[in-house]
Every structure is written in C-alpha cells, then in structure tokens.
C-alpha positions as CSV (number, residue, x, y, z in Angstrom):
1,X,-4.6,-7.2,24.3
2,X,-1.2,-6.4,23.7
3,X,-1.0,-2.7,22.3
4,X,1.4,-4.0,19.5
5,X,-1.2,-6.2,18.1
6,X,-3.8,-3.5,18.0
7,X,-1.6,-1.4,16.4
8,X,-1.1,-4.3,14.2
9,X,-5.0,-4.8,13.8
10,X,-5.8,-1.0,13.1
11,X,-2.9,-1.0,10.5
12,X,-4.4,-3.9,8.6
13,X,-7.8,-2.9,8.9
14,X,-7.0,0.5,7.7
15,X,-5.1,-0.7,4.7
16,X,-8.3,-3.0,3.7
17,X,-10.4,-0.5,3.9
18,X,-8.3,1.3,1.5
19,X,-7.9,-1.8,-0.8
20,X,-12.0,-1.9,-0.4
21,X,-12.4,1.4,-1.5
22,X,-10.5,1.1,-4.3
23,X,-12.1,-2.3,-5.5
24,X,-15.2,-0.1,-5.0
25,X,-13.9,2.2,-7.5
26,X,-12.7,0.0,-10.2
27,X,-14.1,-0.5,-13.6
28,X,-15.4,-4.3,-12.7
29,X,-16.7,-3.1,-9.6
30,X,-18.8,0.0,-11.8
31,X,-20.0,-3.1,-14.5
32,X,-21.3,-5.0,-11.6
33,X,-23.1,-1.9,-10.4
34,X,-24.6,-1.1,-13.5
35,X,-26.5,-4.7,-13.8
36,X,-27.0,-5.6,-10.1
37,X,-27.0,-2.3,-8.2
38,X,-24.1,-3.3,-6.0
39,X,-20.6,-3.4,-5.8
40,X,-18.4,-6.6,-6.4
41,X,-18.5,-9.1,-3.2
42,X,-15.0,-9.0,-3.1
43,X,-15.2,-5.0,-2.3
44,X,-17.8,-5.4,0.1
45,X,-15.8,-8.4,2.1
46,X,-12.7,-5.9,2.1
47,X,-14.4,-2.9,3.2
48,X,-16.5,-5.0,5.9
49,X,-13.2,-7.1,7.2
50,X,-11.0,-3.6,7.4
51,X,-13.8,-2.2,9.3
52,X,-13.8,-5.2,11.8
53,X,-9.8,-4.8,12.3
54,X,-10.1,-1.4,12.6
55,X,-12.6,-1.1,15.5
56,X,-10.5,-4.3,17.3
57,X,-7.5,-2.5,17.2
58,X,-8.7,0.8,18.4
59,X,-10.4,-0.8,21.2
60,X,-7.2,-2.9,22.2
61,X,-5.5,0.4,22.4
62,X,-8.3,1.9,24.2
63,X,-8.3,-0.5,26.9
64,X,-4.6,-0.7,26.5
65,X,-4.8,3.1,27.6
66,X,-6.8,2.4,30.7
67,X,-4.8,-0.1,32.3
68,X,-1.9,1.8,34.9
C-alpha cells in the first residue's frame, strides 16, 4: 500500500474517531442513553469506521516500513 494513502487512512480514521467521540458526548446521544442504554447508531458507526481506518493505515505504514 502506498504510504500516502495510509497516511491518508490513519488521518481519516483518526478524525472519525474524534467526530465519534463527540457524537458520543452530545446531548441526543445522552437522551438515547438514558431510554436504551446505548449511544446513538450514528456514534457507534463513526467510532467503529475510524477505528477500521485507523488500524489500515497504520498497518500500510507498517509494511510500508519493512519493505527496503
């Protein structure tokens, strides 16, 4: 994998897990906690999808690394 588009990948995934966290956080997200025990879906597809991106694009620079 190109080590641009890890970088690209980790980038992304770390900015949605940021977004996730925040959506997390938010008053709608509390409400839905309060009556179902969970947070919004919409939270828990960010933080899950950032996560994803995240580990692709630190193992594309990890093999990246390993290649001479």
């Amino acid at each position: 994998m190109n080590t641009a588009i890890s970088v690209a990948l980790l980038v992304c995934g770390l900015m949605l897990l940021m977004f996730g966290w925040n959506e997390s956080q938010s008053a709608g997200s509390e409400i839905s906690r309060v009556f179902t025990g969970n947070p919004t879906d919409r939270s828990m597809w960010m933080l899950i999808g950032g996560a994803i991106l995240a580990a692709m694009g630190v193992i594309g620079l990890l093999r990246g690394a390993r290649r001479p």
